[in-house]
C-alpha positions in Angstrom: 93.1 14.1 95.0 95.5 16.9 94.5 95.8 18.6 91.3 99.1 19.6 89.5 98.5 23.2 90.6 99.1 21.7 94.2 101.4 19.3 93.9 103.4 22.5 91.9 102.7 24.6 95.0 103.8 21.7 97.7 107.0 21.1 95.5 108.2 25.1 95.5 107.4 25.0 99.0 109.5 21.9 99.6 112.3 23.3 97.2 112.7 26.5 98.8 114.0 25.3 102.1 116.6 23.2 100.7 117.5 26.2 98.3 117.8 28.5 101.2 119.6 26.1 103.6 122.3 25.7 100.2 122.6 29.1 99.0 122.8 30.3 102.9 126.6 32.0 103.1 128.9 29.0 104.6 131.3 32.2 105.9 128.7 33.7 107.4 127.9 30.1 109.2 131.3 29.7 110.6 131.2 33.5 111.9 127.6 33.0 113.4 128.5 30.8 115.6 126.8 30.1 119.1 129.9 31.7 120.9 130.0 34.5 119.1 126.5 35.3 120.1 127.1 34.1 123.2 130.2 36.9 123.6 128.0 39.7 121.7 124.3 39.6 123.9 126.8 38.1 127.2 123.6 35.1 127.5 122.9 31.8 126.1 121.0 30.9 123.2 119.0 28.1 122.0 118.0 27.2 125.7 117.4 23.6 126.9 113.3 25.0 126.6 111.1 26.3 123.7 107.6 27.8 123.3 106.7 27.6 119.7 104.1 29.5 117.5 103.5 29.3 113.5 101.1 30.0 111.2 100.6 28.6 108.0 98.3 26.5 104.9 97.5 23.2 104.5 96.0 20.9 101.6 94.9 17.6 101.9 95.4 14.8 100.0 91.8 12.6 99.9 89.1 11.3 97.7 88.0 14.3 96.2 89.3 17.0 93.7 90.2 20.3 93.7 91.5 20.3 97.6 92.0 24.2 98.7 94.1 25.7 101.0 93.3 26.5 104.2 94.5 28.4 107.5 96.9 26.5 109.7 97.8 27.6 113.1 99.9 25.6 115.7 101.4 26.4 119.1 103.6 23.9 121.1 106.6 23.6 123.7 109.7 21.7 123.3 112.5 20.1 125.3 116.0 19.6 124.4 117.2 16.1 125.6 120.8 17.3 124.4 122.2 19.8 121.6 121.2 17.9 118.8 117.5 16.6 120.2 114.6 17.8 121.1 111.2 16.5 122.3 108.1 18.3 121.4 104.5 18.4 121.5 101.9 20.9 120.1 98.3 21.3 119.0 97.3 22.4 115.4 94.4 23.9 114.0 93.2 23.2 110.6 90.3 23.1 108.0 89.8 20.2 105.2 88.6 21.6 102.5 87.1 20.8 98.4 85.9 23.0 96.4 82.2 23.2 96.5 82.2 20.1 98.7 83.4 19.9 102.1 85.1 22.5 104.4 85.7 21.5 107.8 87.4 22.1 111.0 90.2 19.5 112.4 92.7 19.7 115.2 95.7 17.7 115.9 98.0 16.9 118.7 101.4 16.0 117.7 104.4 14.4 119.3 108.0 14.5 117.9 111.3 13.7 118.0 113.2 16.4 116.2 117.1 16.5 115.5 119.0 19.8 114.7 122.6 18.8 113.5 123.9 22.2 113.2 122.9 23.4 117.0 126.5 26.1 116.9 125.3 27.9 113.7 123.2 30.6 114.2 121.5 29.2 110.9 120.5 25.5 111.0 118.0 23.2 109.4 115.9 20.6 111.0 113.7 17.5 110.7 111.5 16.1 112.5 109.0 12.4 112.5 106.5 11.2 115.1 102.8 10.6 115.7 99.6 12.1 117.1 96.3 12.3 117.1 93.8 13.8 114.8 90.6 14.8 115.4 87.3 17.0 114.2 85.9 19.5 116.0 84.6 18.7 119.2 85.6 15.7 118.8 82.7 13.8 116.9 85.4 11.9 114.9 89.1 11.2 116.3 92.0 8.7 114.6 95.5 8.4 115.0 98.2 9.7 112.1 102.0 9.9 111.7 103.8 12.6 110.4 107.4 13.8 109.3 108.7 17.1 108.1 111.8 19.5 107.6 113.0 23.1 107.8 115.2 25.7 108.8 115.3 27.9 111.5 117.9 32.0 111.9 118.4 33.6 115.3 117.7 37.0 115.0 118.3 37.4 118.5 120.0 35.0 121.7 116.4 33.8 122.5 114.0 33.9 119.4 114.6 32.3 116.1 112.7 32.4 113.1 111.6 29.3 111.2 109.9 27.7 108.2 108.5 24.0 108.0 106.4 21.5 106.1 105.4 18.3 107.2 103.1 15.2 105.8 100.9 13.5 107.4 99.3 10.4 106.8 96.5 9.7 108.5 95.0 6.1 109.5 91.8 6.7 108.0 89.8 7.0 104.6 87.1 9.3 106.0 89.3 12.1 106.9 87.1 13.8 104.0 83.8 12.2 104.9 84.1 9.8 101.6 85.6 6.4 101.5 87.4 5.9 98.0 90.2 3.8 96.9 92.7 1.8 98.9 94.5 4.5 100.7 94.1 6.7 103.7 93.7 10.5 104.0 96.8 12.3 104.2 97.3 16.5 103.9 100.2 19.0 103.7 101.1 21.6 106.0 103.6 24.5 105.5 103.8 27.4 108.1 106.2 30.0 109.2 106.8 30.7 112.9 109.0 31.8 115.7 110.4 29.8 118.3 111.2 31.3 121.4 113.5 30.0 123.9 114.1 29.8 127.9 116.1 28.0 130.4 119.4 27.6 130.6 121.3 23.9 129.5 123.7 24.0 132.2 124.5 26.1 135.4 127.7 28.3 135.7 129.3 28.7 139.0 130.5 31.8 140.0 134.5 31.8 141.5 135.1 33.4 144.5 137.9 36.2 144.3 140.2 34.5 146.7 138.9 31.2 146.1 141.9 28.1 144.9 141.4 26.9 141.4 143.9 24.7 139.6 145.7 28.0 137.6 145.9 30.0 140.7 147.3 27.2 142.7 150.0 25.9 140.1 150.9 29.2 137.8 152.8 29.6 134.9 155.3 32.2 136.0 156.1 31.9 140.1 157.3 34.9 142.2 161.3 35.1 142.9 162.6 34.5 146.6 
């Protein structure tokens, strides 16, 4: 079980990235806007790819007490199906751990469907639900899980953009832990902080030719005198 120190630490956690998101500048928003950036670094941002790295804790939520916090890492790729949607899938690394009880390695990989409703803001928050698979180290033990989270991610430059998530995850087991107790599965908690870094363009421009017709050139506003 968690204790209330946890469930205290999971809440501020939780709180923080709404708090950010609301006390974020809305001026500054509508000034950071993609074509702004666009016009300042002359590239694109938020590209139709992303490669994605974070690092982070996690707590469990099982049969025993006292869970501790433990090291989570997790790398993964994602691909924009539009500007507001994104597919991604990653691997995570992870330990399950009790006080004086158990501490042991896990792994997930994840798959998600994420939706990012600001895409034009240089600032924007995020959330994210889908499923995966979980498993122990080499695995000796493997089970399937949902999970669903939130955050927020800031461009600090036209390609890399710094984030901060949590997520649940509920797991379709009771022996996540090694101990069968109760009436519900194993679920845990992880937070991280990470960078996403982005590639690939979502659409190609086509260079004019100097002489080359287009509709202004061919019908313009003010027409030479005879």
């Amino acid at each position: 079980m968690i204790n209330r120190t946890n469930l205290y630490s999971i809440f501020c956690v939780i709180f923080s990235l709404f708090f950010i998101q609301k006390t974020y500048s809305q001026e500054e928003i509508k000034r950071s806007t993609i074509e702004t950036f666009n016009r300042s670094y002359g590239v694109e941002v938020r590209g139709k790819n992303t490669f994605s790295i974070a690092a982070g804790t996690v707590v469990t939520n099982g049969d025993y007490a006292d869970a501790l916090y433990e090291v989570y890492m997790h790398i993964g790729y994602k691909r924009f199906l539009g500007p507001y949607a994104n597919i991604n899938i990653g691997y995570n690394k992870y330990n399950v751990a009790f006080k004086d009880v158990l501490n042991e390695g896990f792994m997930s990989f994840d798959a998600n469907l994420e939706i990012v409703p600001f895409p034009k803001n240089i600032f924007s928050p995020f959330i994210f639900a889908g499923g995966g698979l979980n498993a122990s180290n080499y695995f000796e033990e493997t089970d399937s899980k949902i999970q669903g989270g939130a955050g927020f991610e800031i461009l600090v430059s036209p390609l890399v953009g710094i984030k901060l998530f949590a997520e649940y995850n509920m797991t379709f087991t009771d022996e996540l832990d090694g101990r069968i107790y109760g009436i519900s599965d194993d679920a845990f908690w992880r937070a991280a902080f990470g960078l996403n870094i982005y590639f690939g363009r979502r659409g190609r421009k086509r260079n004019i030719k100097r002489n080359e017709p287009t509709v202004i050139n061919s019908n313009p506003i003010i027409h030479s005198k005879n």
